[in-house]
Kinemage of the C-alpha trace (Angstrom):
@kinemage 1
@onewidth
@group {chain A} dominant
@subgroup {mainchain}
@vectorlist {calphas} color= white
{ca unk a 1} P 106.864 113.470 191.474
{ca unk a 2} L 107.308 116.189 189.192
{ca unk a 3} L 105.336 119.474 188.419
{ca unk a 4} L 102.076 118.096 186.994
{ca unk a 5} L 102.971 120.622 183.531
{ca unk a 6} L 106.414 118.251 183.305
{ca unk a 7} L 103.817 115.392 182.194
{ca unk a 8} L 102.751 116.913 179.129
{ca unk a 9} L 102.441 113.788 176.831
{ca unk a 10} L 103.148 111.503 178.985
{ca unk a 11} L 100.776 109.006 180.468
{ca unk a 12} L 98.687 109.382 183.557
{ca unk a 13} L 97.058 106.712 185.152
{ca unk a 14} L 94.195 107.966 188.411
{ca unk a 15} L 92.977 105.266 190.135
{ca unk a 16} L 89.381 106.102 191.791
{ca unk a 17} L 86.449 108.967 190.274
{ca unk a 18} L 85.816 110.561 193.564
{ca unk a 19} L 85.813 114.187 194.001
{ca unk a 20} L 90.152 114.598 193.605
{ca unk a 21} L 90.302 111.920 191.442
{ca unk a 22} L 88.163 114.127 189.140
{ca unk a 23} L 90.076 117.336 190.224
{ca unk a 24} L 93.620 115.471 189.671
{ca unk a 25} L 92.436 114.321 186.156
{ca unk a 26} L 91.291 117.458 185.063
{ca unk a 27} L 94.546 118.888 186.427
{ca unk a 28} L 96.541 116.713 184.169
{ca unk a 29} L 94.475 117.232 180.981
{ca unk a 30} L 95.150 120.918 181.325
{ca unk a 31} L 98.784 120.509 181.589
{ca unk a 32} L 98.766 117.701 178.116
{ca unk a 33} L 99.107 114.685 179.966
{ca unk a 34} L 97.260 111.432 178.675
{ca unk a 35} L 95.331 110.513 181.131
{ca unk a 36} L 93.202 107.279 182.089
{ca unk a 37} L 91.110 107.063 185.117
{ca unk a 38} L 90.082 104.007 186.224
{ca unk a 39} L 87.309 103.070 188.428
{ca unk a 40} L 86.267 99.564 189.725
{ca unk a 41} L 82.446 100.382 190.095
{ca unk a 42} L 80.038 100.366 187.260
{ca unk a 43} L 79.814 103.368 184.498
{ca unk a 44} L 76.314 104.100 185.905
{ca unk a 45} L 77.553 104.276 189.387
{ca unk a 46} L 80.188 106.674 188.058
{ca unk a 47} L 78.392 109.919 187.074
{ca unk a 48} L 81.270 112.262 186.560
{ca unk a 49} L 82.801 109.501 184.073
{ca unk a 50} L 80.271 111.380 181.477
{ca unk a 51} L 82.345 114.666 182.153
{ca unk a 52} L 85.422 113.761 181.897
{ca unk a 53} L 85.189 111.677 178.615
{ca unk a 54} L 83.763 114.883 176.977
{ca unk a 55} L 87.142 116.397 177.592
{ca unk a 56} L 88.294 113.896 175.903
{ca unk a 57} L 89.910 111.863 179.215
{ca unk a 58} L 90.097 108.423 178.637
{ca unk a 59} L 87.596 106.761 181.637
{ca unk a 60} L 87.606 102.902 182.705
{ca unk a 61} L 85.068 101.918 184.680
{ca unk a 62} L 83.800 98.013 186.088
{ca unk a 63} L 87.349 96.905 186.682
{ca unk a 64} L 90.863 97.471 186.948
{ca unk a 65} L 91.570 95.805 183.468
{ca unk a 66} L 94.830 93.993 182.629
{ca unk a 67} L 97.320 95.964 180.663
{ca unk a 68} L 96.197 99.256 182.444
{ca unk a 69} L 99.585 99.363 184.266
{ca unk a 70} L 102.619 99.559 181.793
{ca unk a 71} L 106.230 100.641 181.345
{ca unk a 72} L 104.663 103.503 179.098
{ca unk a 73} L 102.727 105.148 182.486
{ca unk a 74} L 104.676 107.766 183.748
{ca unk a 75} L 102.721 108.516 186.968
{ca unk a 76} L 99.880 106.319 189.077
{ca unk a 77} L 97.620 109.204 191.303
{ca unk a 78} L 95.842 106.657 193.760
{ca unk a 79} L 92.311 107.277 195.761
{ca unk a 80} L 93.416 107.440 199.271
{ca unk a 81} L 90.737 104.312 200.124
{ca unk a 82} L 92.367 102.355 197.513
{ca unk a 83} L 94.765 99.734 199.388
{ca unk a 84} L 98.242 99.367 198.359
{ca unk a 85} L 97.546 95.370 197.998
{ca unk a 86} L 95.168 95.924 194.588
{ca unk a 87} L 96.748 94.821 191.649
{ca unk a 88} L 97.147 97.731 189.716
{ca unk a 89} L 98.987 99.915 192.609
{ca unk a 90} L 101.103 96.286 193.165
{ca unk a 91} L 102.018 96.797 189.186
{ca unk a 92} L 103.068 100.157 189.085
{ca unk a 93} L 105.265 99.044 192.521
{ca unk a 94} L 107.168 96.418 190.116
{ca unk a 95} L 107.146 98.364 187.500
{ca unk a 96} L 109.092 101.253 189.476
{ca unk a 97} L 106.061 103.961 188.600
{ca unk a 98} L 105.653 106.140 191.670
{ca unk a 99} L 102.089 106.140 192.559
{ca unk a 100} L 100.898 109.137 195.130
{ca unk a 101} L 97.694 110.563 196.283
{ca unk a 102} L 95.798 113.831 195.288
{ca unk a 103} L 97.657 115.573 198.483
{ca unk a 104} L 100.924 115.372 196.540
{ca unk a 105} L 99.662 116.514 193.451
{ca unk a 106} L 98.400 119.962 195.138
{ca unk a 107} L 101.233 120.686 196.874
{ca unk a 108} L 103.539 121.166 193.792
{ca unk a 109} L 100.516 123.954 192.087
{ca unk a 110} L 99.975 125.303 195.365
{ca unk a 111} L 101.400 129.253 196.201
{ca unk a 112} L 99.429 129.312 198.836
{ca unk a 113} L 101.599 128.233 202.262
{ca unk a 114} L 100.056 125.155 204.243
{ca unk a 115} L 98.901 124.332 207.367
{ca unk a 116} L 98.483 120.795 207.647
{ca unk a 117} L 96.728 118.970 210.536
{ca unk a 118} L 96.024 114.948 210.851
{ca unk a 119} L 95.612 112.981 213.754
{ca unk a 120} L 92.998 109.687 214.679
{ca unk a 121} L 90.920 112.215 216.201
{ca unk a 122} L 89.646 115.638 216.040
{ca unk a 123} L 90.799 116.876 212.612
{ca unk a 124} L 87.363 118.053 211.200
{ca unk a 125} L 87.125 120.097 214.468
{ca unk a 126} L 90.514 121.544 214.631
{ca unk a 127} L 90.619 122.465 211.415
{ca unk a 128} L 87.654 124.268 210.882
{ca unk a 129} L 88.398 126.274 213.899
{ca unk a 130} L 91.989 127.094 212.543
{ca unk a 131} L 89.957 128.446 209.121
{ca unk a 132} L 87.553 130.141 211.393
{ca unk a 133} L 90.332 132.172 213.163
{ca unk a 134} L 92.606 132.993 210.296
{ca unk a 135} L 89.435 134.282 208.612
{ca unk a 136} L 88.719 136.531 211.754
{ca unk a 137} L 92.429 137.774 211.363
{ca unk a 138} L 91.492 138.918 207.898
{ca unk a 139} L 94.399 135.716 206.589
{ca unk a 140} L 92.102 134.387 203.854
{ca unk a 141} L 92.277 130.801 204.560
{ca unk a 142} L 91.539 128.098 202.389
{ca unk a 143} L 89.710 124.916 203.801
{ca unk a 144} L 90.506 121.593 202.173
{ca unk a 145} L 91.446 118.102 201.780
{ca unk a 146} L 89.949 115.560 203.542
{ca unk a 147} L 87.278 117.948 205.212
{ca unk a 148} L 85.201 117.852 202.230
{ca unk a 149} L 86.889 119.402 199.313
{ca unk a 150} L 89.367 118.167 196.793
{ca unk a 151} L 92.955 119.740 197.485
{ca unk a 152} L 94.066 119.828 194.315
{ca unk a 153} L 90.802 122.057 193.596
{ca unk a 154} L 91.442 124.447 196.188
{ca unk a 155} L 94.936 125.228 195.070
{ca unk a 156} L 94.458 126.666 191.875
{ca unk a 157} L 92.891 129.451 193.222
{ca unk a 158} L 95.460 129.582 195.998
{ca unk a 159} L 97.940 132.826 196.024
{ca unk a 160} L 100.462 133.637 198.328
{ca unk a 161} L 98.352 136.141 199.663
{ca unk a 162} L 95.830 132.689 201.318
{ca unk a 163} L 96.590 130.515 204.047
{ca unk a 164} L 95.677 126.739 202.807
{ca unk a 165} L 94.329 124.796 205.877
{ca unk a 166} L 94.243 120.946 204.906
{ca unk a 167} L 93.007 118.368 206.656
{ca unk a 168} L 95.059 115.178 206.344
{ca unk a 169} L 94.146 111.527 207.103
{ca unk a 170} L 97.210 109.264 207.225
{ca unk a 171} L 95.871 107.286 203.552
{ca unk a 172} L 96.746 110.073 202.344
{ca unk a 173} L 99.570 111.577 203.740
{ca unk a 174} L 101.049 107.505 203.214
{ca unk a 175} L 101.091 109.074 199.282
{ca unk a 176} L 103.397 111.624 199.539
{ca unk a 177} L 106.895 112.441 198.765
{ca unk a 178} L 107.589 116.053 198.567
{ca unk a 179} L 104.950 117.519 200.529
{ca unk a 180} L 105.897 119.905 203.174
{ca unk a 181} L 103.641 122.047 205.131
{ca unk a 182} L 104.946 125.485 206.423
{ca unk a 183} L 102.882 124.286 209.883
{ca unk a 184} L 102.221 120.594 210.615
{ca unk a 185} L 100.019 119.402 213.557
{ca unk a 186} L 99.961 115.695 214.937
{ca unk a 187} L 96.875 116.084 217.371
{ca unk a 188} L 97.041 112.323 218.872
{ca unk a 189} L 97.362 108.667 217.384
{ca unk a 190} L 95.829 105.695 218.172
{ca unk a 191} L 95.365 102.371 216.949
{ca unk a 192} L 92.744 102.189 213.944
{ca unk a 193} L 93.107 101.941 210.038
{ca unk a 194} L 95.352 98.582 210.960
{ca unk a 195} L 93.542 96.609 207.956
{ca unk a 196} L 94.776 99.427 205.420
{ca unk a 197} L 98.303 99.681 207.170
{ca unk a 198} L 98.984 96.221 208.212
{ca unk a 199} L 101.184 97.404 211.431
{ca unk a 200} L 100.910 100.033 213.571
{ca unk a 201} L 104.119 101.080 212.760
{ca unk a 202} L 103.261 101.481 209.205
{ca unk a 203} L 100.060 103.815 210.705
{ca unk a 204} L 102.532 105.949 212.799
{ca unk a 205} L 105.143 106.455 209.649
{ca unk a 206} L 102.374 108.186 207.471
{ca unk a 207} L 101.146 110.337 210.148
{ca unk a 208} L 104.732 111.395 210.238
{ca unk a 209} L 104.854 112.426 206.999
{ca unk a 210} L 103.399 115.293 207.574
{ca unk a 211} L 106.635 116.485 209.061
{ca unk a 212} L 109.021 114.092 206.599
{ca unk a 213} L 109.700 117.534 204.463
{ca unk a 214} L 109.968 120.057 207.293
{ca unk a 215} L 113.116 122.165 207.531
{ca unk a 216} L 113.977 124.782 210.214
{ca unk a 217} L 111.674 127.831 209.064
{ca unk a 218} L 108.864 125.385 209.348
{ca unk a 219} L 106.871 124.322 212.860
{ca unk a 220} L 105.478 120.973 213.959
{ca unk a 221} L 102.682 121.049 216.685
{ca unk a 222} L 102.561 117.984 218.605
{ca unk a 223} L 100.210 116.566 221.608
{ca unk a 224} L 102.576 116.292 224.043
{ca unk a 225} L 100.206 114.055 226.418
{ca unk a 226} L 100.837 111.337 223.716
{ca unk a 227} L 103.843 109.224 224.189
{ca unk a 228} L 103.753 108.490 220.249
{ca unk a 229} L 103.157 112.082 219.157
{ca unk a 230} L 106.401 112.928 221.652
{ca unk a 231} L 108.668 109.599 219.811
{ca unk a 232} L 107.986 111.232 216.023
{ca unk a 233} L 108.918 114.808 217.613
{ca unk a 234} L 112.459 113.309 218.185
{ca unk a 235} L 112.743 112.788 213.907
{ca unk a 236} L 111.857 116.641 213.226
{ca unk a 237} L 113.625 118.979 211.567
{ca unk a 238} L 111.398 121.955 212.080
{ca unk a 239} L 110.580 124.206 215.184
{ca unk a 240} L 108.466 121.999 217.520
{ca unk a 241} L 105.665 123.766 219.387
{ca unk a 242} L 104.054 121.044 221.846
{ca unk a 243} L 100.906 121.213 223.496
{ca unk a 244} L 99.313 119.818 226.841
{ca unk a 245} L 96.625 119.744 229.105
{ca unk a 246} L 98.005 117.174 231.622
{ca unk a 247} L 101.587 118.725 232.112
{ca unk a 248} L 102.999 122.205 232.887
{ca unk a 249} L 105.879 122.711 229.738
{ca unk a 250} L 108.854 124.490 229.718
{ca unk a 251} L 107.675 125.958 226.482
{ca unk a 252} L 104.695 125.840 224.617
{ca unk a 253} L 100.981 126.092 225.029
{ca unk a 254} L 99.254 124.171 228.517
{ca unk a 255} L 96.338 124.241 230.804
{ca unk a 256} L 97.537 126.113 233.995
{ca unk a 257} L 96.769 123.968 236.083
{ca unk a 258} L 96.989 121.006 234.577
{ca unk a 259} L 94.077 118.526 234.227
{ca unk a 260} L 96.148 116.136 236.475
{ca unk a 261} L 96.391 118.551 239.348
{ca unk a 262} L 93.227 120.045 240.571
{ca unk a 263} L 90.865 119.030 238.110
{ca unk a 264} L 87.795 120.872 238.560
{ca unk a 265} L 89.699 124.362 239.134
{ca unk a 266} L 87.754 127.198 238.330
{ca unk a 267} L 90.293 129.278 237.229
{ca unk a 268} L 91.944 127.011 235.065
{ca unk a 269} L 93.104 129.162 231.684
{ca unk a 270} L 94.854 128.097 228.939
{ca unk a 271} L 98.612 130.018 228.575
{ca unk a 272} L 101.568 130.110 226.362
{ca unk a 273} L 105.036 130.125 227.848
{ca unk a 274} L 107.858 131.434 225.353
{ca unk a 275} L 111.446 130.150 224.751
{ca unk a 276} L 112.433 133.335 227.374
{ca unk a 277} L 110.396 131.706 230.119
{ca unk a 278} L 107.436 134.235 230.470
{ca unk a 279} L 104.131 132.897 230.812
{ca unk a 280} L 101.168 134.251 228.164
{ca unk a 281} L 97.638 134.119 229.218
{ca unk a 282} L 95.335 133.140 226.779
{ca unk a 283} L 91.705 132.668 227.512
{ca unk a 284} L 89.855 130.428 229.936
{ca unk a 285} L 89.610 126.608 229.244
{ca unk a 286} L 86.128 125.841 228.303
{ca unk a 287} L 84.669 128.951 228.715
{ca unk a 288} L 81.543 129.090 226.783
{ca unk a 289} L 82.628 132.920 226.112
{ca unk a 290} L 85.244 130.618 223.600
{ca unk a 291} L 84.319 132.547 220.271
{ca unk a 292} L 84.601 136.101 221.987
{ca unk a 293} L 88.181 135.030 223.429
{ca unk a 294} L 89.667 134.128 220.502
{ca unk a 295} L 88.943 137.214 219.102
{ca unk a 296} L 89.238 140.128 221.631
{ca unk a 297} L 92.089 138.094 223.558
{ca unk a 298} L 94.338 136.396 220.624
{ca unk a 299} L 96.118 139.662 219.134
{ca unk a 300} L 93.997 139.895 215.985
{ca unk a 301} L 94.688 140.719 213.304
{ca unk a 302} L 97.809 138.301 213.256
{ca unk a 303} L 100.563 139.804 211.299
{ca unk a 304} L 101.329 138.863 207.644
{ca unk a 305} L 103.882 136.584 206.760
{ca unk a 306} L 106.636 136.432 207.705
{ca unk a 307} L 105.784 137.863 211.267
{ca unk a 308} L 107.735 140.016 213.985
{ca unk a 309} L 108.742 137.330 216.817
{ca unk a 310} L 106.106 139.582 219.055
{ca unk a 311} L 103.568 137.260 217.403
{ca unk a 312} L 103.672 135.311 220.523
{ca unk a 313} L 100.499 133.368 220.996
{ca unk a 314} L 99.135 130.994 218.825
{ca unk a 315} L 102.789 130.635 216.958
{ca unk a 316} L 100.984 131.241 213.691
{ca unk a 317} L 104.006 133.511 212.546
{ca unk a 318} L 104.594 131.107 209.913
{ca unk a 319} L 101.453 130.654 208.935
């Protein structure tokens, strides 16, 4: 898609009134776009419907009406939920209209650079943690997306001077085109959400877009215990930094020792061995002294971006 200000006067069709829908229709309105938002449930099951129409945004609710997908729509911005089987997403397919989700949309008014992190589990976790530490480093992180609030939001009070930290289920990452976080992180995948995707294949391809966009300044982190999360690393562009807590790597971050070889060691730590070969401690895996680690053992305050290659532990130089 283009730059949401290249729609001025052109039509704008967002499919779903949840919190981005709202954000993504306000967004356009701004920019002079004519935009219709369309929700299947009721009008009085819709309560920000009320809002929008007194900006003078055109709101459909109780059905996807026919005629509400035409040559004359320049862009269709989708709920993530929505399937891609519903008629009016299967119109704007025929008619050649791209249709995306919120997560594009943000990218392309966002200044902020973007740490994206998706996976079947442990998102919410991992990325509040990642907010958490870049906030103790004094980073000014932004959390947003599918933790709670609406991307498109979040970036337009974004500067370069903020880290955006987005979490990103694969409905929506399936929307995108041009998104490209500076750091993408595939924690794991496993087989769920096969009614929205149809294949498991299909599943795997939208988790990979998070990379799809990468080029070499960026860096994808990838669970290398996953067989899956090692098959997309072989389609990257960017730096790969893998992870582990089953296998000793060559380079990257690991439990020393392993979880496969003595696994109820008490000194078992967490390290980071660099592209030279030296070996980083970190902290010590699941220590309940976690919090205070991170913060008197992680070289805070990270440096600003760009970063000195002595950055060396958490690989948030591009970040």
């Amino acid at each position: 898609m283009d730059h949401p200000q290249k729609y001025n006067g052109r039509q704008v069709v967002v499919l779903g009134l949840a919190r981005a829908g709202v954000a993504v229709a306000k967004l356009f309105h701004e920019y002079g776009a004519l935009v219709t938002v369309n929700d299947k449930k009721e009008r009085s099951l819709c309560p920000e419907a009320d809002e929008l129409s007194a900006l003078g945004i055109s709101v459909v609710c109780g059905s996807h009406p026919a005629g509400l997908i035409h040559e004359g729509v320049a862009l269709v911005v989708k709920n993530p939920g929505i399937p891609y089987r519903v008629e009016p997403v299967e119109r704007a397919a025929q008619l050649g209209i791209e249709v995306v989700t919120e997560v594009e949309v943000a990218y392309h008014i966002c200044k902020a650079p973007i740490i994206g992190i998706t996976g079947s589990n442990g998102k919410t976790t991992t990325t509040t943690w990642t907010g958490l530490m870049l906030e103790a480093a004094g980073l000014r992180p932004i959390v947003a997306g599918n933790i709670g609030r609406a991307l498109t939001e979040a970036s337009l009070e974004a500067g370069p001077d903020n880290r955006m930290v987005v979490e990103l289920s694969d409905f929506q990452l399936k929307g995108t085109r041009d998104f490209a976080p500076r750091i993408g992180c595939l924690l794991n995948v496993y087989e769920t959400h096969l009614d929205y995707h149809g294949t498991m294949g299909d599943y795997v391809d939208s988790k990979a877009k998070l990379f799809a966009n990468q080029t070499a300044d960026d860096t994808a982190v990838l669970n290398w215990d996953h067989p899956i999360c090692r098959n997309v690393a072989e389609a990257v562009r960017s730096s790969v930094l893998p992870f582990s807590t089953k296998t000793e790597l060559d380079y990257g971050f690991y439990l020393e020792p392993p979880l496969t070889r003595e696994p109820d060691a008490a000194g078992r730590r967490l390290v980071y061995r660099d592209r030279q070969g030296e070996v980083h401690p970190i902290l010590p895996a699941g220590s309940w002294a976690f919090r205070e680690a991170t913060i008197s053992r992680m070289r805070w305050p990270l440096p600003p971006w760009p970063s000195p290659p002595e950055c060396r532990y958490l690989s948030l130089r591009r970040c």
